[in-house]
N, C-alpha and C positions, 0 to 999 in steps of 0.2 A: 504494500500500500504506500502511496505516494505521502509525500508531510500533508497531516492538517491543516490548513488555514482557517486561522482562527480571527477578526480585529474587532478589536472593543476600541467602541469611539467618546468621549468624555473629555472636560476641561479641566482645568489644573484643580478647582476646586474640589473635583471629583480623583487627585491622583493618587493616593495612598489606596483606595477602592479599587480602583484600577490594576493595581499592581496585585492586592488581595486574590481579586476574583479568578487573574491569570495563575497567580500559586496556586489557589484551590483546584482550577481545572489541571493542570500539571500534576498537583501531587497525587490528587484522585484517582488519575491517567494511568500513572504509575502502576498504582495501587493496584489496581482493578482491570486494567486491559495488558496484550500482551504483545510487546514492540509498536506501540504506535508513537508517532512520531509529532513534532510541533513547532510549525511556524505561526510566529505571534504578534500581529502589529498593532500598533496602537495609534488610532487617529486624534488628535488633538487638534484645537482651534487656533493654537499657536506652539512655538515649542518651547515645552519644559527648559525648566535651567539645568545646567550640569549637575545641582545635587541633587535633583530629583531622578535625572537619569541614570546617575552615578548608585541611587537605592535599588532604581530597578535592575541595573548589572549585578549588583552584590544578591540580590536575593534572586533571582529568575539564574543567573549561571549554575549554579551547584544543580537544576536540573536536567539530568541527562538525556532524556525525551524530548527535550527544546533544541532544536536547529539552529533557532535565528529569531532575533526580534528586534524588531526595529518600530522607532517611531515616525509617521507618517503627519504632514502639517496641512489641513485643510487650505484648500483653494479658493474660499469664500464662496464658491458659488449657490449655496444652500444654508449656509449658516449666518451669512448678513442680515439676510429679507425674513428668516425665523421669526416666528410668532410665538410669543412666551406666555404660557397662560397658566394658571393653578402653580404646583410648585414645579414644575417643567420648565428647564431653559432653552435656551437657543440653541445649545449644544447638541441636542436631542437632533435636531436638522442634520448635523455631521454625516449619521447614515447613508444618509439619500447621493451624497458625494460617492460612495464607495465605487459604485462602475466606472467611474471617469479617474479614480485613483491607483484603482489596483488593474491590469493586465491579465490575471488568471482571468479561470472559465469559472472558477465556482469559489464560494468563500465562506464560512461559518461567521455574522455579526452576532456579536454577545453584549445587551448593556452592562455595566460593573455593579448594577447592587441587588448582585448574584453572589450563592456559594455554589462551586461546583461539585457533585458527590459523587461521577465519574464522570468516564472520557468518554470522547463523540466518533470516535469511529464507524459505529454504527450508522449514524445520521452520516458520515462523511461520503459512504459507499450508497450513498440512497441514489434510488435512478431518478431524475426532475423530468427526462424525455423533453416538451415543452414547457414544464413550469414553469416561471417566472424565480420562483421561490417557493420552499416548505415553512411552515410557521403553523402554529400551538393554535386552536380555537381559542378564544376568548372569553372563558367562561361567565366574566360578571356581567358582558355586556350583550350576551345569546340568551342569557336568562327570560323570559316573555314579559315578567316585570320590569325588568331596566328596558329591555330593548323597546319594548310599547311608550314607557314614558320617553327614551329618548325622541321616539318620531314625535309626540306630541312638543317636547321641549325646542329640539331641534329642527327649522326648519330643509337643513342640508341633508339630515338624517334619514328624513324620510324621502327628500326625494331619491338618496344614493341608496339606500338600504332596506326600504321597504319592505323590500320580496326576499330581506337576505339571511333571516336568523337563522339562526346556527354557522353562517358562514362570516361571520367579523373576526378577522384574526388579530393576535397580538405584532408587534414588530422588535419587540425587547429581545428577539433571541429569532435569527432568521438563518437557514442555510441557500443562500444565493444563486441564481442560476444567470451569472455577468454576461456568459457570452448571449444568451436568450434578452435581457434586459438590455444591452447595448444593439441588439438589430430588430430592438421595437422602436417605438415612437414613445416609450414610458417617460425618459428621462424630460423628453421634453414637458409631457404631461403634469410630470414632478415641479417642473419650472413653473407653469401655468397655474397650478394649485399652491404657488408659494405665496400669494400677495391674498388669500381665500383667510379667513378667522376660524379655522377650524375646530372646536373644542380640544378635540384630541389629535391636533397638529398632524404630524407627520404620520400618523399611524393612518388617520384618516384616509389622509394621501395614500399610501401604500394600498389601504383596502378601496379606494375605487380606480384606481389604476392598472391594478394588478389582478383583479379579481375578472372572470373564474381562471385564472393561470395560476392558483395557489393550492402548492400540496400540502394535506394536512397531515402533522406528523405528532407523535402523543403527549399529551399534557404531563406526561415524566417530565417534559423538557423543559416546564415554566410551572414548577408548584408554587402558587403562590400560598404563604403562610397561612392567613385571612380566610380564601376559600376550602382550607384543607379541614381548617379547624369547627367552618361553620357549615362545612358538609356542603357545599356548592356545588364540588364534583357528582354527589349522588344529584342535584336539581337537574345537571346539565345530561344525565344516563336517563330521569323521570320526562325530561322533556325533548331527548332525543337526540342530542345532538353529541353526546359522549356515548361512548360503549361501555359495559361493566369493566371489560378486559383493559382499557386502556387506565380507569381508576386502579384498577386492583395496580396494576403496574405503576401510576403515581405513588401509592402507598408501599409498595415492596421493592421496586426497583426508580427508585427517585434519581433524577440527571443531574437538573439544577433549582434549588430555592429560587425564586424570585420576589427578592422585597419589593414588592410594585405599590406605592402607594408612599405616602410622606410619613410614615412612621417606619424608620430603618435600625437595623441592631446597632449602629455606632451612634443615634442620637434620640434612644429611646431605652428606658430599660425596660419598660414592658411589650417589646414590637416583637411579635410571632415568629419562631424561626430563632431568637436569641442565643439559646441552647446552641444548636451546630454552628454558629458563626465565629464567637467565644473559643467555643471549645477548638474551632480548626487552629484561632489566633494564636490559640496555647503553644503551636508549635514555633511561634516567631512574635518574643516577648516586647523587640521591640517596635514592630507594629502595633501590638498591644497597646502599650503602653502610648505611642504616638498617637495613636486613637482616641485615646481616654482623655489626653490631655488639648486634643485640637476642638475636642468637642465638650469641652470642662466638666467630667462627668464626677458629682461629688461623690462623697464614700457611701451616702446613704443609697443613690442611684446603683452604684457599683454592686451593693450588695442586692439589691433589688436582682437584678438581672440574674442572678445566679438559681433566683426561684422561678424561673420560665422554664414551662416543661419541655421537653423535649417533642418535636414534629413526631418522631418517626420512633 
C-alpha cells in the first residue's frame, strides 16, 4: 500500500490540536494496523514560527510510520471571502483550497478536534469510482426534528435540501477524490457559494455541490461524544438512515472522536469524550501540561475532568 495522505487544515490558534490529533492518528496507526505508512500535511493560513514547527519535529519524528510532513501555507483563495459564524472561523474555508494545493489523486482531510483510536487504511483503499468524496452522514442534522425545523428556519435549506434527509453529510473528516473534483466545475461552484451566508458555511457548500457524488462511509469515522451518549445513533437506525451494523461498529470499533461543537476536552472539564483525550495526553506530559496552562485550567476544573466517564 502506497503512504497515507492525510492534511489537517487549522490556524495557529488551533496549533498545539493540530499537532495532538496527528500523534493520536500515528500512535493509534501503530498500534492497531500492520505497516501502514504516513504522509502528513498540515495547511495553515499562514506559517507557523520556527518554535512551533521546531515542537512538531520533536514530537511527530520518533514516529516510524510517518514519511514526511510538511507544512503547507494557504493561497487565500477560500479563506479571505470566509464567512464566520457561531464559534466557527474563517479557517474552516482552508478545506475547500485542498485540490488546487495538493497534486495527488486522492487525500484523507481530518479537522484537529479529533482523537484518533486507529488508523485509516481501510478508508484509504476505498474505491470512490466517480465520487467526489466519502464522508460520515450527519446524524444531528438527518434527524426529522432538526432537519424539519431547519427548512422552516432556513430559507437556503429548504430550497437545497428539501428532498434530502438522511443524505446531509459532515465535512470535519472527508477522504477526497482530487482528480474527480478538479475535472468538474465544483471548485468553481465552491467560489460562487463563497460570498452566500451560509449557517453552516462550508459544509453547506460541500453538500450542495457535491451531492449525489458522495460516498457514504460509517459513522466509526466521526463519533461524536454528545450523540453517543444521548443515543442519536439509535434515532438515526429508528428513522432510517443509519444501519444497526454501522452503530454496533461506532460502539466497538471506534476511528475517531469528534468534538464537534464548542465545548472541547482542552477548554471544558465537563465536555464528553474527556476520559480518552487526557488519558492519550498522559503519554506527552508536556502537551499536557501546555494545555492546561494556554487555557488557565484551575485545580478545581482539573480535578473535575478526571470524573468524566469514559465513551467506550
Amino acid at each position: 500500500m502506497n503512504a497515507i495522505k492525510v492534511v489537517f487544515a487549522f490556524d495557529e490558534n488551533y496549533a498545539i490540536q493540530g499537532l495532538i490529533a496527528a500523534l493520536s492518528l500515528l500512535d493509534s496507526s501503530l498500534r492497531r494496523e500492520n505497516g501502514s505508512k504516513y504522509e502528513i500535511f498540515f495547511l495553515v493560513d499562514k506559517m507557523f514560527s520556527s518554535e512551533i514547527k521546531e515542537k512538531y519535529d520533536k514530537f511527530l519524528s520518533s514516529y516510524k510510520n510517518l514519511i514526511h510532513f510538511s507544512f503547507v501555507v494557504s493561497n487565500g483563495s477560500f479563506f479571505a471571502d470566509g464567512y464566520a459564524c457561531r464559534h466557527v472561523k474563517k479557517s474552516a474555508f482552508l478545506r475547500l483550497e485542498i485540490p488546487e494545493l495538493f497534486e495527488c489523486d486522492r487525500i484523507i482531510y481530518s479537522d484537529v478536534d479529533v482523537l484518533y483510536l486507529s488508523g485509516l487504511s481501510d478508508l484509504w483503499s476505498l474505491d470512490l469510482s466517480d465520487d467526489l468524496l466519502a464522508a460520515v452522514v450527519d446524524v444531528g442534522f438527518n434527524r426529522r426534528a432538526v432537519f424539519d425545523r431547519k427548512r422552516k428556519e432556513l430559507l437556503y435549506w429548504d430550497k437545497y435540501f428539501s428532498d434530502r434527509r438522511g443524505t446531509y453529510f459532515q465535512d470535519g473528516f472527508m477522504l477526497l477524490n482530487l482528480e474527480k473534483i478538479r475535472g468538474t466545475g465544483v471548485l468553481t461552484q465552491w467560489r460562487k457559494f463563497m460570498g452566500e451566508r451560509f449557517e453552516y458555511q462550508e459544509m453547506d457548500i460541500i453538500n450542495i455541490t457535491c451531492f449525489p457524488r458522495i460516498k457514504k462511509i460509517g459513522t466509526k469515522y466521526s463519533v461524536i461524544p454528545g450523540y453517543f451518549k444521548r443515543g442519536r445513533y439509535d434515532d438515526g437506525v429508528a428513522e432510517g438512515f443509519l444501519t444497526p451494523e454501522e452503530v454496533m461498529e461506532a460502539r466497538e470499533r471506534p476511528v475517531i472522536i469528534h468534538y464537534a461543537g464548542p465545548k472541547k476536552p482542552w477548554n471544558s472539564s465537563s465536555a464528553l469524550g474527556n476520559f480518552e483525550y487526557w488519558k492519550f495526553l498522559e503519554k506527552f506530559p508536556a502537551l499536557k501540561r501546555e494545555i492546561l496552562e494556554k487555557y488557565g485550567w484551575s485545580l478545581i476544573a482539573r480535578l473535575r475532568k478526571k470524573f468524566v466517564a469514559p465513551l467506550f
